[in-house]
C-alpha positions in Angstrom: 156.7 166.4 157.8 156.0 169.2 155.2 156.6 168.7 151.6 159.8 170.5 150.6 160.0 172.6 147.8 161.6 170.7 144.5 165.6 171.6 145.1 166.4 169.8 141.6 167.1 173.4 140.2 169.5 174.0 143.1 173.4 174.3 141.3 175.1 173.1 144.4 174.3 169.4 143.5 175.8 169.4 140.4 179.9 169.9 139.9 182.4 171.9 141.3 182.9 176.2 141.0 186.0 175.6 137.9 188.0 178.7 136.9 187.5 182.3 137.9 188.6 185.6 136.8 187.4 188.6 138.7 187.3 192.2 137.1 187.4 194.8 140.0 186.6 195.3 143.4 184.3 192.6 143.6 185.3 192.2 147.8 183.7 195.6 148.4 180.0 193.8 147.2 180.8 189.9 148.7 183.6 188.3 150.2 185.6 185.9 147.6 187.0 184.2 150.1 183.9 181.8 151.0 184.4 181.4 146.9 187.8 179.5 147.5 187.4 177.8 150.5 184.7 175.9 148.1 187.1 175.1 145.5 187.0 177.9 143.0 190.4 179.0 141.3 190.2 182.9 141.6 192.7 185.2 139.3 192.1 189.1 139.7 192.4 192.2 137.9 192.4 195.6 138.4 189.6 196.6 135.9 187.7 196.0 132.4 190.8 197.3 129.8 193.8 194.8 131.9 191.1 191.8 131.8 191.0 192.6 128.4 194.6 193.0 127.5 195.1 189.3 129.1 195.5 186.3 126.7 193.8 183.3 128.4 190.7 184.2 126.8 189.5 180.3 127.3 191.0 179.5 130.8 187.5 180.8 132.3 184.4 179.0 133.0 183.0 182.3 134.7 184.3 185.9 134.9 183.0 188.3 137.5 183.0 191.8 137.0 182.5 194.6 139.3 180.3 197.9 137.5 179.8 199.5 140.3 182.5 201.7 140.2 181.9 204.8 138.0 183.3 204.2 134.5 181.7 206.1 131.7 182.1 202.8 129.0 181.8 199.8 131.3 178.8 198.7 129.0 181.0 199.2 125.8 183.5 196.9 127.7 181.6 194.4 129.1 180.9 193.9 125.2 184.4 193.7 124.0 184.9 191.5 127.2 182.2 189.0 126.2 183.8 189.0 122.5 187.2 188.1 123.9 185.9 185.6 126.3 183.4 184.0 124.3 183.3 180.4 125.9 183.2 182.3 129.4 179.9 183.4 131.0 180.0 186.9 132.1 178.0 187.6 135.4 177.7 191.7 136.6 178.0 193.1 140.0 176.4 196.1 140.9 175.2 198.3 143.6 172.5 199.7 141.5 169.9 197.4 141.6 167.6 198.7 139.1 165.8 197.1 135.7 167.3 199.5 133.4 170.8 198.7 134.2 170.4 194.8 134.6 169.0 195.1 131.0 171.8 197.1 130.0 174.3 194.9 131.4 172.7 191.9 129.9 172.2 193.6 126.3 176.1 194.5 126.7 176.8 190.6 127.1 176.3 189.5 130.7 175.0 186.1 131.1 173.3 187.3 134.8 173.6 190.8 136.6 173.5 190.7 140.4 173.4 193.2 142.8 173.7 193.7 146.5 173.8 192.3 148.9 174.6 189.5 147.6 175.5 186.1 150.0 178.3 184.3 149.1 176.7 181.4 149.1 174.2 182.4 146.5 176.7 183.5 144.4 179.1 180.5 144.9 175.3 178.7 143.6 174.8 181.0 140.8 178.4 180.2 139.5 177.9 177.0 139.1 174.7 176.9 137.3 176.6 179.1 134.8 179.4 176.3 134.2 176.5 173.1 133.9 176.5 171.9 130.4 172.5 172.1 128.8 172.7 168.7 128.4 173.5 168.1 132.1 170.3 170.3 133.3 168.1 168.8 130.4 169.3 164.8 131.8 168.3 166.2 135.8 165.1 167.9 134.9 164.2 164.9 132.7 164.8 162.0 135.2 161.8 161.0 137.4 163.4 160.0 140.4 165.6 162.6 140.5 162.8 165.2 140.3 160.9 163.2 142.7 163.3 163.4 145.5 164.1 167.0 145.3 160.1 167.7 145.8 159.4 165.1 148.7 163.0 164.8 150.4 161.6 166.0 153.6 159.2 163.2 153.5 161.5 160.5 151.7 163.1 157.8 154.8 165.6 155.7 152.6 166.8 154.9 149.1 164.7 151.7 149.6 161.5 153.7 149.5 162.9 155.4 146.5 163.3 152.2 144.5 160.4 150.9 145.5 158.3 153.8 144.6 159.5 152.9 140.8 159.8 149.4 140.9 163.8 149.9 140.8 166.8 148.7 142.2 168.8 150.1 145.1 172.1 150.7 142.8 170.0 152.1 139.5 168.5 154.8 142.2 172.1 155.6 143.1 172.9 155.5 139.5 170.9 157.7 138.3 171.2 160.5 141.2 174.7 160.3 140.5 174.1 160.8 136.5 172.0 163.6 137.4 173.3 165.5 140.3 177.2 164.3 140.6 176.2 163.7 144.0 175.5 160.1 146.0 172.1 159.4 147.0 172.6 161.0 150.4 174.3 163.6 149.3 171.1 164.9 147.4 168.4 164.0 149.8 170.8 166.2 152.4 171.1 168.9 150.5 167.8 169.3 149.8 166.8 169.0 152.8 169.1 171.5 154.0 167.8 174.2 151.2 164.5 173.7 153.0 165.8 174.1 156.1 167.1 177.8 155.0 164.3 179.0 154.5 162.7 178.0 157.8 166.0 179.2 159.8 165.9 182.4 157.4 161.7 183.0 157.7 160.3 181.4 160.9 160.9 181.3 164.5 161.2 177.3 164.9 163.4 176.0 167.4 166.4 174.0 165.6 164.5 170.7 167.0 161.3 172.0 165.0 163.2 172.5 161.8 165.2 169.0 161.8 161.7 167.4 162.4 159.8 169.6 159.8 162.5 168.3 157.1 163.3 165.2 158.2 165.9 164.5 159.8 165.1 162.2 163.1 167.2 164.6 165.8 168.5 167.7 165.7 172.1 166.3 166.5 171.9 164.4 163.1 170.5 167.7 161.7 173.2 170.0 163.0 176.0 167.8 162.2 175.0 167.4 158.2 174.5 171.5 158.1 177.5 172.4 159.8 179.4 169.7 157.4 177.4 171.5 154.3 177.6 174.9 155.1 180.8 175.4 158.1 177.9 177.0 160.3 175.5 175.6 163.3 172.1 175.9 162.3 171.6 178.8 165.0 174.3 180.6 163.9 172.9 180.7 160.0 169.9 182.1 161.7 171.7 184.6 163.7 174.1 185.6 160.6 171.1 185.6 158.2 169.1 188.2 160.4 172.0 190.7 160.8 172.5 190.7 157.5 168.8 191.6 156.8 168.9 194.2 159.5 172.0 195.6 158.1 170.3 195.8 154.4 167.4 197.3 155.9 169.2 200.2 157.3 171.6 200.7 154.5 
């Protein structure tokens, strides 16, 4: 089994996707509707100046907002919007790609600018690491076990092993992944095992038996069962939908 890369930095161990607003025609960059079907609470509006004329400032954990339409003071409003919804973090969509206007967009008050493509499932990731409290991330990047099972979950067997690594019990192992991650033992060693198998569907040609094995999971029945309950996809069909999408950028 191969070492996996350290998944404690991944947001999809740690709570749920919260309150949405979206400003514009976010659909024609990524589909929101992989967004709800995950739990997030999505209200809409038309464009910058109607977010702005609504009250609920503070009923947002994130707000979404399209710039890639052509608007000659976006940037001026994605500053008044950030004033109005302070406790909110702002995260730009764009088509533009470029450094200049991801620094613009950030200057104007965006916590993170994005641009296409953009999967949904990166994006449903990158709203939650915008709604995890610093004190949250400082506790998971500061526990030892947690840390350590995020870099060797490919290789890790059991809890057991865990706990005896440390010279802990079975329940303070589960205690503190919970504390950490909001997510049971098994839940984390999953899904980081399953972040490492991405990027082998995504970057190799393994066979789905060679990826189960290469991240530890003992057949690729067990394998395919825990990533179709994590992601609603077969491992061959992440693969298939991951490559058209890269064909599809690479001709656009």
């Amino acid at each position: 089994m191969v070492k996996g890369k350290d998944c404690s930095n991944r947001a999809s161990a740690l709570g749920g996707c919260g309150a949405l607003l979206v400003v514009g025609d976010v659909d024609s960059v990524v589909g929101l509707r992989f967004l709800q079907e995950r739990g997030c609470s999505i209200d809409r509006v038309a464009d910058l100046a109607e977010a702005l004329r609504r009250s609920k400032s503070d009923s947002y954990g994130v707000v979404l907002v399209d710039l890639s339409a052509p608007y000659e003071h976006k940037l001026s409003d994605l500053a008044k919007l950030k004033r109005v919804y302070y406790t909110a973090k702002l995260i730009a969509v764009d088509g533009e790609g470029s450094i200049e206007a991801a620094v613009a967009a950030i200057k104007a008050g965006a916590w993170d600018y994005l641009h296409r493509p953009i999967s949904s499932e990166d994006l449903h990731e990158k709203i939650i690491i915008a709604q995890i409290p610093a004190e949250k991330l400082k506790q998971r990047d500061a526990d030892p076990v947690v840390t350590y099972i995020g870099r060797h979950a490919t290789a890790i067997s059991s809890r057991a092993e865990v706990a005896n690594r440390f010279g802990l019990s079975l329940d303070t192992i589960s205690s503190r992944v919970r504390a950490a991650t909001g997510r049971t033992f098994i839940e984390y060693l999953h899904q980081c095992r399953l972040d490492q198998a991405k990027r082998l569907l995504e970057s190799t040609e393994l066979n789905i038996s060679q990826v189960a094995a290469r991240v530890g999971f003992s057949t690729s029945q067990h394998f395919s069962r825990v990533f179709r309950k994590h992601t609603d996809l077969s491992p061959a069909r992440y693969r298939l939908q991951e490559r058209v999408q890269k064909t599809q950028t690479a001709k656009s």
